[in-house]
C-alpha positions in Angstrom: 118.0 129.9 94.4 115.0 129.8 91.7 115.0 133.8 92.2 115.2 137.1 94.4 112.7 138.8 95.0 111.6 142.2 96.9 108.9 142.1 98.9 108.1 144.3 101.9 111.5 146.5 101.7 113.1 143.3 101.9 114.9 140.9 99.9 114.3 137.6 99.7 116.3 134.5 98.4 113.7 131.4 97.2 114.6 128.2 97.2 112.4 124.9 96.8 112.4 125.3 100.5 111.1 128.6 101.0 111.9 132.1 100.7 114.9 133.6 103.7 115.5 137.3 103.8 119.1 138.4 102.4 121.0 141.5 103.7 121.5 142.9 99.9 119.3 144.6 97.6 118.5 143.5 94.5 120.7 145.9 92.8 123.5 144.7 94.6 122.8 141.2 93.8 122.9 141.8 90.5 126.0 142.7 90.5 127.7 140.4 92.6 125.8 137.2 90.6 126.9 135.9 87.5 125.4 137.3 85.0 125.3 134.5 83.0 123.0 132.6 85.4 121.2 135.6 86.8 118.4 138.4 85.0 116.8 141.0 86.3 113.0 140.6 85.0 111.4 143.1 86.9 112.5 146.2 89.4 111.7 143.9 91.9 113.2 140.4 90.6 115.3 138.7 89.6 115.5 135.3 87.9 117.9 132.6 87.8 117.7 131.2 84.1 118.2 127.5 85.4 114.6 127.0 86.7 112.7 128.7 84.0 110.3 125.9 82.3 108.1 128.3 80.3 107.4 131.7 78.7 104.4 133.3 78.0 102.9 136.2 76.5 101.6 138.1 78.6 98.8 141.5 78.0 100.8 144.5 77.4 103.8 143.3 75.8 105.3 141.5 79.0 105.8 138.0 79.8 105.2 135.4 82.2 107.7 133.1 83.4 106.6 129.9 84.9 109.5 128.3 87.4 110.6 124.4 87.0 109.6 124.2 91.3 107.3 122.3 93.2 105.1 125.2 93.0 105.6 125.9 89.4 106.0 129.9 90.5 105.0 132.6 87.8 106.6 135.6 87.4 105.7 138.6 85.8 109.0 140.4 82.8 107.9 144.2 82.8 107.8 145.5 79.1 111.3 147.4 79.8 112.7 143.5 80.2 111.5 141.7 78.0 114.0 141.9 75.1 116.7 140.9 77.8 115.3 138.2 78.8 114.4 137.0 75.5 118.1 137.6 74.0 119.0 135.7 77.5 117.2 132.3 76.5 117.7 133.0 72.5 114.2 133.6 71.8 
């Protein structure tokens, strides 16, 4: 899994093959994964630290985080994470 995200009132697990719906929330996920692999970035995702390839800055104190996938996948941190995820990858 590159990340969860919600989408739709649905959860969805992507993968370098394509996205396939889950039957937990993103809350619950968080949770159950480990934490040292998995951040919450945004209410609605959540990022698994071993496919990040960049960070940038992004308007209005947030960040975007480019994925190491085929489709190099960009995901926006909301303010409110942004010190998390930085701590996360010892920024």
């Amino acid at each position: 899994m590159t990340h969860f995200i919600a989408r739709d009132r649905l959860t969805h697990a992507v993968t370098a093959a394509g996205a396939h719906v889950v039957d937990y929330g993103l809350a619950d996920l968080e949770a159950k994964l480990d934490p040292a692999k998995f951040v919450r970035i945004h209410r609605a995702a959540l990022l698994n630290l071993d496919f990040v390839a960049e960070v940038q800055p992004w308007p209005g104190g947030r960040l975007l985080v480019r994925l190491k996938d085929d489709q190099r996948t960009s995901l926006e941190v909301a303010r409110d994470r942004v010190r998390a995820l930085k701590e996360r990858l010892g920024m």
